[in-house]
Phi, psi and omega in degrees: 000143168252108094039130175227326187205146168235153157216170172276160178263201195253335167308128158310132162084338164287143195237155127285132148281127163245125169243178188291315154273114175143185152271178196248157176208137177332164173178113170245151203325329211288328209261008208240111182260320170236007182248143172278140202289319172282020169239046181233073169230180182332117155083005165270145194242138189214142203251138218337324188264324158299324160306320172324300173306312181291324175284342175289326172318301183278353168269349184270321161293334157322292196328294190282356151311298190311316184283317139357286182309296170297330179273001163264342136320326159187168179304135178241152168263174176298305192313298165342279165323320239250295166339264179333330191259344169310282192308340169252040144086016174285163121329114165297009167293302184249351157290324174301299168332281204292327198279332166309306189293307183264358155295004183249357204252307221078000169311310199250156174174098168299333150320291176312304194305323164316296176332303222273298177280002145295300203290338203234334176278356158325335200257359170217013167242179208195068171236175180255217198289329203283326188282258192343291180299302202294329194274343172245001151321290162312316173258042168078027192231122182314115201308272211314323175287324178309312184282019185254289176328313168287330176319299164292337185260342157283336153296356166255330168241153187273154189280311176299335169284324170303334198278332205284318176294326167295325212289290188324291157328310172294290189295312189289351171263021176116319202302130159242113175108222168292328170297292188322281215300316175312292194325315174270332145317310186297357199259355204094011204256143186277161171291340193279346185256354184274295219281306152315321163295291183319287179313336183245358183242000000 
């Protein structure tokens, strides 16, 4: 491949290629392992495996536009994210790539993405702790980080005050007894803070 022009784009840190044959396609330098980014100009000819290189490059910069494009919509997990750029037909390859990169960015960050969905799942759910770390579980986030996150996010909300509310919401739908007591274990609640409620409420 020859090089017919390169520039930076209005993305940071991203160049356009144009090369003499071919289509012209993005590229930023981070994605790049043996070719040097600064031989990488006008009318310079590059062999078969540098080409290679190069292009992987730039399929890797497709990737991460793409992964963007969803996180300025909302906090994404790795797991998440990664699942979405499957379907629609990236390389794991290259998905593995852009995501490395923004995650060393701070872009992707499974902690935040935890917070943020703690904070929304609040609003229509009534769970304790156990429920909560298994539940973010489920969706690809590392038991340590899952469980740092309900740390943090119960330090802002009380766990016991959640419980009085599921406690309220299972008896206006019937639950009594052992059905009560099964429902908020299954909600996430230890027995000794379900058995506390139950006695004061």
């Amino acid at each position: 491949m020859v090089i017919h022009s390169i520039a930076p784009t209005s993305y940071n840190g991203m160049y356009k290629i144009v090369p003499e044959e071919g289509s012209a396609f993005f590229i930023r330098p981070q994605y790049l392992s043996t070719v040097d980014f600064d031989s990488v100009q006008p009318q310079v000819e590059f062999n078969e495996e540098e080409t290679d290189e190069l292009l992987d490059a730039g399929l890797a910069s497709v990737v991460e536009l793409k992964a963007v494009d969803y996180l300025a919509r909302a906090e994404q997990s790795r797991f998440g994210l990664t699942r979405k750029l499957v379907q629609k037909k990236y390389e794991k390859k290259y998905i593995d790539m852009a995501l490395d990169y923004l995650e060393g960015k701070n872009y992707l960050n499974d902690q935040r993405f935890s917070i943020a969905w703690l904070h929304t799942r609040r609003i229509n759910h009534f769970e304790g702790r156990v429920k909560l770390i298994a539940e973010l579980q489920n969706r690809g986030i590392a038991k340590e980080t899952a469980q740092k996150a309900v740390d943090e996010f119960f330090e802002e909300y009380n766990e016991e005050e959640i419980c009085i509310k599921a406690f309220q919401k299972f008896i206006k739908n019937g639950k009594e007894g052992d059905k009560l007591i099964s429902s908020l274990l299954n909600a996430g609640f230890s027995y000794k803070m379900i058995k506390c409620v139950m006695e004061n409420n």
